[in-house]
N, C-alpha and C positions, 0 to 999 in steps of 0.2 A: 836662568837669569832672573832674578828677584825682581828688578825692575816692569820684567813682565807680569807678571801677574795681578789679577784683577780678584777684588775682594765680591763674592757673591753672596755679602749677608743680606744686602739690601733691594738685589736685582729678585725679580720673581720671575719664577722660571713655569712656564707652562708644560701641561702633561705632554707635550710633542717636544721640547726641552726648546723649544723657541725664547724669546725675551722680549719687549718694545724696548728698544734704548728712547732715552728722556734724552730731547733739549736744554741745555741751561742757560745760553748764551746766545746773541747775534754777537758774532763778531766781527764783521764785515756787509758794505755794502755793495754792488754793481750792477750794472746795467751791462746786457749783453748786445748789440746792434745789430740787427740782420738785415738786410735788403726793405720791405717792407714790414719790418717789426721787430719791438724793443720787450728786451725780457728782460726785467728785475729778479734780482738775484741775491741770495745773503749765506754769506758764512755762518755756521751754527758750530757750536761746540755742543754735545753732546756726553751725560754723563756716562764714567766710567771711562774715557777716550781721553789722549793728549790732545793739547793745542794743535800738532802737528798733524792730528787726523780728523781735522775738522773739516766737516764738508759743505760744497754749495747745494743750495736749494735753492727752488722758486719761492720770493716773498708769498706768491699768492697760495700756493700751496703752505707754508708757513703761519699765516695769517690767519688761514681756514682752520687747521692744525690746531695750533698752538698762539693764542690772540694773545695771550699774558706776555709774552717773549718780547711784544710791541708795545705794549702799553706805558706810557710814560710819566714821572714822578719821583717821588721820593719810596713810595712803596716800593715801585718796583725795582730802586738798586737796591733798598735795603734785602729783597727778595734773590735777587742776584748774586747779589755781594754773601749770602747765607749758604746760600746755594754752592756756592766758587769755595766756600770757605770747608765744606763738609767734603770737597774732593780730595 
């Protein structure tokens, strides 16, 4: 299936044949409720990955992570928008 396949010029591949996948996007916000506590939550897209298999994370983990993904402005859609544009 052509659709599947993933172009691997720009992933670097470690001697264990592992990878980090990169973040490109927040694309969702939520809060989850539990009994005594409230967990923030955010969709990410991730490069190399469809919309469809984009996953939740904890902001805070997120935020630690990856602080550029939050930062707000004009840099950062134009950063975004580069970014969306090269998938």
């Amino acid at each position: 299936e052509p659709s599947l396949i993933i172009s691997t010029e720009n992933i670097e591949i470690k001697d264990n044949l592992s990878y980090e996948e990169i973040p490109v996007q927040i694309l969702d916000h939520q809060v989850c409720k539990f009994r005594k506590k409230e967990v923030a939550l955010v969709k990410v897209l991730w490069r190399n990955l469809f919309v469809e298999e984009a996953t939740w994370e904890t902001e805070e983990y997120m935020k630690k992570r990856y602080p550029h993904l939050f930062e707000f402005g004009e840099n950062a859609d134009k950063c975004t928008n580069s970014l969306l544009s090269a998938l």
